[in-house]
Structures are given as structure tokens and as C-alpha cells.
DSSP file (Angstrom, degrees, kcal/mol; ACC not computed):
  #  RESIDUE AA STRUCTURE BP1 BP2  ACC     N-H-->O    O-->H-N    N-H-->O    O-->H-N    TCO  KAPPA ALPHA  PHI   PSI    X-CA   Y-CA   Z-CA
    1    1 A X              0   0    0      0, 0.0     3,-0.1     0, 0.0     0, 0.0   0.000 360.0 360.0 360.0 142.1    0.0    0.0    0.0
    2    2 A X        -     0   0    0      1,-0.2     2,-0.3     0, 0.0     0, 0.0   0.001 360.0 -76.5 -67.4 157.4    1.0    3.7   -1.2
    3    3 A X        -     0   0    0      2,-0.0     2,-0.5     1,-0.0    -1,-0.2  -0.515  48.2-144.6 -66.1 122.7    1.7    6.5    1.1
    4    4 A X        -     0   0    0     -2,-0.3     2,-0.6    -3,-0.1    -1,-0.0  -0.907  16.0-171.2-120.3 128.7   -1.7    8.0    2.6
    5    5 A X        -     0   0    0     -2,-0.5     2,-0.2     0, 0.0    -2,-0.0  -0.933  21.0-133.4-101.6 102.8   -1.8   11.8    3.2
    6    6 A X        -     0   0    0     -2,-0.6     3,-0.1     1,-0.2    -2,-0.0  -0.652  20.1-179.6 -78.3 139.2   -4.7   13.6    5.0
    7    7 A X        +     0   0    0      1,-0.4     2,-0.3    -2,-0.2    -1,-0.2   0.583  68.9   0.3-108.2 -23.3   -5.5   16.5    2.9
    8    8 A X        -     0   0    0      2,-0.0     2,-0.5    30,-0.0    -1,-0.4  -0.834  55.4-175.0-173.7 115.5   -8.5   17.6    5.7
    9    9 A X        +     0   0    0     -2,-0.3     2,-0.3    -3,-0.1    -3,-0.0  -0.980   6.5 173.8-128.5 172.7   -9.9   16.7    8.5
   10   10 A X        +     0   0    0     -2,-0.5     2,-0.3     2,-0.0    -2,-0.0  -0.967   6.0 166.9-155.0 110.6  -12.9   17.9   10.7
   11   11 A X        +     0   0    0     -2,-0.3     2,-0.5     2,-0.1    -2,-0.0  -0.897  27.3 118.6-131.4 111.9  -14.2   16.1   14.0
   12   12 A X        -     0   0    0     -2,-0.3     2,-0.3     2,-0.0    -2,-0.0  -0.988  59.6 -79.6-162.8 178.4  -16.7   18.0   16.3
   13   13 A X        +     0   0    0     -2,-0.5     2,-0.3     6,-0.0    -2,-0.1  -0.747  41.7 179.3 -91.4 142.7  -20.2   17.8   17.6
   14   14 A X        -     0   0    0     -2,-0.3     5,-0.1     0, 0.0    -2,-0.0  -0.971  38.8-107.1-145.9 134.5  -23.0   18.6   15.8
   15   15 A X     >  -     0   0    0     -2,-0.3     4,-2.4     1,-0.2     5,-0.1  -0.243  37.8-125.7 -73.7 138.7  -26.6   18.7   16.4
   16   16 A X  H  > S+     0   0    0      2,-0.2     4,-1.2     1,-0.2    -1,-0.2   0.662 119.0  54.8 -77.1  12.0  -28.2   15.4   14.0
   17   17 A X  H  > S+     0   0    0      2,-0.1     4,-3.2     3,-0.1    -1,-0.2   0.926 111.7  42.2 -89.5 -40.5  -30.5   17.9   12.4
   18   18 A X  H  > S+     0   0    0      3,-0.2     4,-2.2     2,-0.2    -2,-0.2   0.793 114.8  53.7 -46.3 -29.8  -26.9   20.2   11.5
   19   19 A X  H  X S+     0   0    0     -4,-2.4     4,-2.6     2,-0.2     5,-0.3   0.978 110.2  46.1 -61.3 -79.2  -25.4   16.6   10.5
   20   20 A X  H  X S+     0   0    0     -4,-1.2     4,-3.6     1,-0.3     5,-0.2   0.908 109.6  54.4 -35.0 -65.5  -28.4   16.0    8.1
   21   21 A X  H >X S+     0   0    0     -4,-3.2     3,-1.5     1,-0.2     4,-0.9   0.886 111.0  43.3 -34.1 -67.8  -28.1   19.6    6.6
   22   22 A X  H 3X S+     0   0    0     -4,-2.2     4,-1.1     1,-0.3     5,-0.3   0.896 110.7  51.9 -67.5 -39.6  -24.4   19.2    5.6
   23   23 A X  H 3X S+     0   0    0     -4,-2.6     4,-3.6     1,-0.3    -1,-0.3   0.941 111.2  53.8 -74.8 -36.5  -25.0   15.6    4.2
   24   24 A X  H <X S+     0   0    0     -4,-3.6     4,-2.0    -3,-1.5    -1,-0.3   0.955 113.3  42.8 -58.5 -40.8  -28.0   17.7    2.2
   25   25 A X  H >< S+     0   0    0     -4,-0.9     3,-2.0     1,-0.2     4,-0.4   0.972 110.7  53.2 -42.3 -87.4  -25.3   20.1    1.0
   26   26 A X  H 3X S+     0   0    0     -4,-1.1     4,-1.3     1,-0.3    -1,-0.2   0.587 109.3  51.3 -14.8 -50.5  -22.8   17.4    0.3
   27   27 A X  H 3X S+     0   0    0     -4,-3.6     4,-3.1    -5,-0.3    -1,-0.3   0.933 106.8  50.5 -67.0 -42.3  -25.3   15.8   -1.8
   28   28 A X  H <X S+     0   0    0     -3,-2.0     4,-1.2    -4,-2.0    -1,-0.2   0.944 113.9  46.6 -37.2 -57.3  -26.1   18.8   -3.8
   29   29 A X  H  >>S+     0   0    0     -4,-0.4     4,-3.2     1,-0.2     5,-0.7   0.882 104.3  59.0 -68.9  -7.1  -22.4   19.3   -4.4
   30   30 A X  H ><5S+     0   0    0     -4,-1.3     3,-1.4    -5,-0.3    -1,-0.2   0.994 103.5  59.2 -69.3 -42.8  -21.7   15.5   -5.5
   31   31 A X  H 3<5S+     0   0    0     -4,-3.1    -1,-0.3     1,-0.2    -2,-0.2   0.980 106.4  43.6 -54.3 -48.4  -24.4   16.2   -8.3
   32   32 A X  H 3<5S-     0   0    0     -4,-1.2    -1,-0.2    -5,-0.2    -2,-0.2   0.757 106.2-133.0 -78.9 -15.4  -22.4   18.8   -9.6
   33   33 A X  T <<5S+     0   0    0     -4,-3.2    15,-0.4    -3,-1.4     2,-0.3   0.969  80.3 103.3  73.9  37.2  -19.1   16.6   -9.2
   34   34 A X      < +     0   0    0     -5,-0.7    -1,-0.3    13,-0.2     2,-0.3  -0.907  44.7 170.9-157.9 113.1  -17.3   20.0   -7.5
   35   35 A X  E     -A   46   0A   0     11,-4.4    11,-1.2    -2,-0.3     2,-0.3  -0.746   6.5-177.9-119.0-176.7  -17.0   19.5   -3.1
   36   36 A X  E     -A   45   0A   0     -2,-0.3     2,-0.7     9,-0.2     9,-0.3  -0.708  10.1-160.0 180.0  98.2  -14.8   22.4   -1.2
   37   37 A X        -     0   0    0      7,-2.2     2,-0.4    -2,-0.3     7,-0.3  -0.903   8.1-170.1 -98.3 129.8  -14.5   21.9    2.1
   38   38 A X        +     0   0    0     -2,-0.7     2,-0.3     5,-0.2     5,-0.2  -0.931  21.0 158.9-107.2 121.1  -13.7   24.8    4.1
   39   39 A X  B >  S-B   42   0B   0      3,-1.3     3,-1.7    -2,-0.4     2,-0.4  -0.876  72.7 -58.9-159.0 105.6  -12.6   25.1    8.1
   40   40 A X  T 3  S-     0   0    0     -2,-0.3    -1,-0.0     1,-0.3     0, 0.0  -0.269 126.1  -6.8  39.4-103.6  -10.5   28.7    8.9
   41   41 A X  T 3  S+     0   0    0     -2,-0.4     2,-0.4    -3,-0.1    -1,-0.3   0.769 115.0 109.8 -86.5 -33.2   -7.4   28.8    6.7
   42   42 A X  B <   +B   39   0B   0     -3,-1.7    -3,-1.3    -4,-0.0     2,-0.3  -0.385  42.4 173.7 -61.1  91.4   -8.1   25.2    5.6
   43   43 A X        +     0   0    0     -2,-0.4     2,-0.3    -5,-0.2    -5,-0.2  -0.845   8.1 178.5-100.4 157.2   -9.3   24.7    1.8
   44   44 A X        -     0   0    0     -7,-0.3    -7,-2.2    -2,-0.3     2,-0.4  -0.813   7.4-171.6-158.0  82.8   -9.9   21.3    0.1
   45   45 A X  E     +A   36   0A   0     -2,-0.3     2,-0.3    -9,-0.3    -9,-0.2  -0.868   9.1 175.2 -73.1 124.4  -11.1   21.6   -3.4
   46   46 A X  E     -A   35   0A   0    -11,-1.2   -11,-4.4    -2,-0.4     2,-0.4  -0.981  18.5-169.6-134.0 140.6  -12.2   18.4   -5.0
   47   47 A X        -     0   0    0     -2,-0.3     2,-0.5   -13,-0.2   -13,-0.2  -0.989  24.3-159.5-122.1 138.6  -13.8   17.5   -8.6
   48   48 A X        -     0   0    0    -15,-0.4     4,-0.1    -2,-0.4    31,-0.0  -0.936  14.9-111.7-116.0 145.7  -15.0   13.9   -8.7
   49   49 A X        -     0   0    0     -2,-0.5     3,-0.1     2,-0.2    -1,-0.1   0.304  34.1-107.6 -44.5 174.3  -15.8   11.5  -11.7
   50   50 A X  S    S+     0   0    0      1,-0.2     2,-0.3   -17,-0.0    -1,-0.1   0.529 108.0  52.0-123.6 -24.5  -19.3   10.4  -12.4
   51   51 A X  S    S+     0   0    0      2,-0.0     2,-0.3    37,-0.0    -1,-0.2  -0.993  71.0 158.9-117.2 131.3  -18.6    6.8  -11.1
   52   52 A X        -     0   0    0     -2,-0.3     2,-0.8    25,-0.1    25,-0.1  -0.762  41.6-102.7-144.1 164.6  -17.1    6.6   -7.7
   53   53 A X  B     -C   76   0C   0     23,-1.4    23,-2.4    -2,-0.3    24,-0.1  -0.855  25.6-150.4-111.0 113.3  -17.0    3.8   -5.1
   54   54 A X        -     0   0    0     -2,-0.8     2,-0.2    21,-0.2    21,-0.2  -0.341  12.6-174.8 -58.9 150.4  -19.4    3.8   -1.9
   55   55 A X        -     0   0    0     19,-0.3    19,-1.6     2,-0.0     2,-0.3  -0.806   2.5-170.8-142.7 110.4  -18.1    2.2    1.2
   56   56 A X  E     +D   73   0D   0     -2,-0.2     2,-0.2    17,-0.2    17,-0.2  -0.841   6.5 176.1 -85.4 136.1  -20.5    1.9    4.2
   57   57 A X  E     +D   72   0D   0     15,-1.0    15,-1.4    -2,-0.3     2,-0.5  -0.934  12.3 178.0-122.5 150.5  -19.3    0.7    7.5
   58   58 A X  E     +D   71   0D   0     13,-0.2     2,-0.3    -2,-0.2    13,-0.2  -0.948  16.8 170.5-134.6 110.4  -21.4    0.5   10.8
   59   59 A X  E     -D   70   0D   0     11,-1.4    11,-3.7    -2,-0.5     2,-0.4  -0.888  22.8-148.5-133.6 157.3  -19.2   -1.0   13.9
   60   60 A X  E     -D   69   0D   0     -2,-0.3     2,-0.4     9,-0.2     9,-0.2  -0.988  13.6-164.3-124.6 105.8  -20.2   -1.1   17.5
   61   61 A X  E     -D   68   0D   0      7,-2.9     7,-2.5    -2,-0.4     2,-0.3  -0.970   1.0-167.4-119.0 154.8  -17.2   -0.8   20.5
   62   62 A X  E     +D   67   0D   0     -2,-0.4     5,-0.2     5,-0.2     2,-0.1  -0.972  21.8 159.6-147.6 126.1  -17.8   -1.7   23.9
   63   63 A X        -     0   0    0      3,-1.7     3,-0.2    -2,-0.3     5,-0.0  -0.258  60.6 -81.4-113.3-165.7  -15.5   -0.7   25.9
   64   64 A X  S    S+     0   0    0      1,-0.2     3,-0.1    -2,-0.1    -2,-0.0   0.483 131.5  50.2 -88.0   0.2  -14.3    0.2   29.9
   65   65 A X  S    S-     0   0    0      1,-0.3     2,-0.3     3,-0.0    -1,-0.2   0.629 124.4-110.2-101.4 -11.4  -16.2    3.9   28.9
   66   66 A X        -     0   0    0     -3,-0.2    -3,-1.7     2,-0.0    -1,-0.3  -0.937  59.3 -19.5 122.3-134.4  -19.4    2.0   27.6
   67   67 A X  E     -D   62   0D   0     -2,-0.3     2,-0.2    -5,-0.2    -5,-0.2  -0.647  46.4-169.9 -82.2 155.3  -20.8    1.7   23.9
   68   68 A X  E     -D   61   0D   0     -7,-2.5    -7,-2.9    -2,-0.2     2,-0.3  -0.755   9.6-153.8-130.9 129.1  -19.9    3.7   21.1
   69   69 A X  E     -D   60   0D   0     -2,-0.2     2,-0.3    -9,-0.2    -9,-0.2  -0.640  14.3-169.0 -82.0 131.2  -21.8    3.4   17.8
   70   70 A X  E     -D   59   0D   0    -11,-3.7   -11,-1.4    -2,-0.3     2,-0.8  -0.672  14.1-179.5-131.6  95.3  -19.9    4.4   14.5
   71   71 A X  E     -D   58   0D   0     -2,-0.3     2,-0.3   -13,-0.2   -13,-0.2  -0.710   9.1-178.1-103.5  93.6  -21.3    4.8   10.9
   72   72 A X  E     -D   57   0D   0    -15,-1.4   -15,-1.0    -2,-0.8     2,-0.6  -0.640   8.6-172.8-104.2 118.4  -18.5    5.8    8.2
   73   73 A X  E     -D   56   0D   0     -2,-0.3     2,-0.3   -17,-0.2   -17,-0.2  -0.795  16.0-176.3-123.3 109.3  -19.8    6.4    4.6
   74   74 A X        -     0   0    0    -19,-1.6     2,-0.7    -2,-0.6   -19,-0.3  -0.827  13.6-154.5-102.9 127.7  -16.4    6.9    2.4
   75   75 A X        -     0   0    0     -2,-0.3     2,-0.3   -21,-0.2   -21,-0.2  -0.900  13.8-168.7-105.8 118.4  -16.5    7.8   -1.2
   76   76 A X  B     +C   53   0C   0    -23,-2.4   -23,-1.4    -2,-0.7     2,-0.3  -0.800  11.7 167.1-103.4 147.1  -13.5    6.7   -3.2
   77   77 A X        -     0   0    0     -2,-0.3     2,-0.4   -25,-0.1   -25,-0.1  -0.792  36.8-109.5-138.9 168.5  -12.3    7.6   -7.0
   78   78 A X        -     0   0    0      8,-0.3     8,-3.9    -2,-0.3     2,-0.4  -0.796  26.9-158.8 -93.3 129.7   -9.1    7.1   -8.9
   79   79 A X  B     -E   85   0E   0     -2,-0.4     6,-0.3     6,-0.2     5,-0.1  -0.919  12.4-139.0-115.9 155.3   -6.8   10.5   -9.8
   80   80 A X    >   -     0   0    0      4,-3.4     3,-1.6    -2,-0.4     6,-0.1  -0.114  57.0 -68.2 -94.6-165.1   -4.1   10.4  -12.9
   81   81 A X  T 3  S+     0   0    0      1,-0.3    -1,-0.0     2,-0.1    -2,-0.0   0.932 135.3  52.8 -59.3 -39.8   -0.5   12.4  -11.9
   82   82 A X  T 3  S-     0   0    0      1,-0.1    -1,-0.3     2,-0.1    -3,-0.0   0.497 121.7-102.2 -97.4   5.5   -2.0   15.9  -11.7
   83   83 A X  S <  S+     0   0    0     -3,-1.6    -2,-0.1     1,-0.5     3,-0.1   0.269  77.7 133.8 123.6   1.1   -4.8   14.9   -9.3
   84   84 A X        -     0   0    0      1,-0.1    -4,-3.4    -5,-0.1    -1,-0.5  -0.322  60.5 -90.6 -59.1 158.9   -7.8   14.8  -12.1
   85   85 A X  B     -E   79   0E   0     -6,-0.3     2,-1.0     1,-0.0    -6,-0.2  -0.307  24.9-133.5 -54.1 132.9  -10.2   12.0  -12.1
   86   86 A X        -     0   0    0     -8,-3.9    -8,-0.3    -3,-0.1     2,-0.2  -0.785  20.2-158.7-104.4 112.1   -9.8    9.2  -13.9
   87   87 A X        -     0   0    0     -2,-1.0     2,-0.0     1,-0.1     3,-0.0  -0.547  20.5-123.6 -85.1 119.6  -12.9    8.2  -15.8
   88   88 A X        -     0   0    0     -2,-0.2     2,-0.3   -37,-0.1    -1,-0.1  -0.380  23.2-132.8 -53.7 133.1  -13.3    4.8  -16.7
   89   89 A X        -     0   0    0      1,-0.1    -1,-0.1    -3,-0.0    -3,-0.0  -0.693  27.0-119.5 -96.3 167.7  -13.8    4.4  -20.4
   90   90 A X        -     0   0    0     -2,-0.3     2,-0.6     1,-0.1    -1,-0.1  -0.088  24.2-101.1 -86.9-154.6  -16.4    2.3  -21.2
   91   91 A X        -     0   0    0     -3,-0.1     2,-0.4     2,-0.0    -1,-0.1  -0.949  33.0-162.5-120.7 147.4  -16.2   -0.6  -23.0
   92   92 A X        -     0   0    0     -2,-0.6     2,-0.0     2,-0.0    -2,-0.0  -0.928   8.7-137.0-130.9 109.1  -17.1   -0.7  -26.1
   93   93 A X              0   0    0     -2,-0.4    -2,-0.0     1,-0.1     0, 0.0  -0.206 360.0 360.0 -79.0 126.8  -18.0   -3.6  -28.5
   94   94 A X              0   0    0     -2,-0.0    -1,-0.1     0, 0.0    -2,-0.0   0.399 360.0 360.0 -73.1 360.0  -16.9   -4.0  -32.1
């Protein structure tokens, strides 16, 4: 496995009707294939490809602090040397 860089991260509490809102944003931008995330000095511009891979996970620890419930929804896509998308071509039949 390759060398993994965090380009942005964010963890704080948020009310789930504020949770809900940004995931409405988010979806808005994913149509448009343009996200920016923004946090003080912190910018993240991303354009994504039209086919991406979902990953759902939902794990449960119980621990000596109690329970903790976790639900991670990660989208990943492929980028060429200068950080564009790589769009699968399709395939195409002779």
C-alpha cells in the first residue's frame, strides 16, 4: 500500500438535524461533481468523476467507557498524476 496523506480533517459535535443539513449540502455538491470543504485557513477543493465507489461501515465498540456506535460512509475515486479523475472508459464492443 502507497503513502496516505490527509488532505482535511474535521471532527466536532454537531446537532443530528446540522449533521443532516451538511450531508444535504454534500449531496447537492456531489451532483455537480465539485465539493470544497472549508474550516479557517483550511481549503480542500475536490472535482470527482461520475462513477465513484461507496463504502459503508457501521461498527459497534464496547468498551471500559461504555458503547460507542460508528457509521462511516467513504467515497473513493481514482486520480491520474496531476490529481484529475480518472474516468473509466467504457467498453465498447466491435
Amino acid at each position: 500500500m502507497g503513502k496516505e496523506v490527509t488532505l482535511f480533517k474535521s471532527e466536532e459535535k454537531r446537532s443530528l438535524g446540522d449533521v443532516a443539513q451538511f450531508l444535504r449540502k454534500l449531496a447537492d455538491r456531489l451532483d455537480q461533481g465539485k465539493v470544497v470543504f472549508n474550516q479557517g485557513d483550511k481549503k480542500v477543493k475536490l472535482k470527482l468523476p461520475q462513477v465513484v465507489e461507496l463504502e459503508i461501515e457501521v461498527e459497534k465498540e464496547t468498551g471500559k467507557r461504555g458503547t460507542e456506535m460508528e457509521m462511516e460512509i467513504e467515497i473513493k475515486w481514482k486520480v491520474d498524476e496531476s490529481g484529475k479523475p480518472k474516468e473509466k472508459s467504457p467498453v465498447i464492443l466491435d
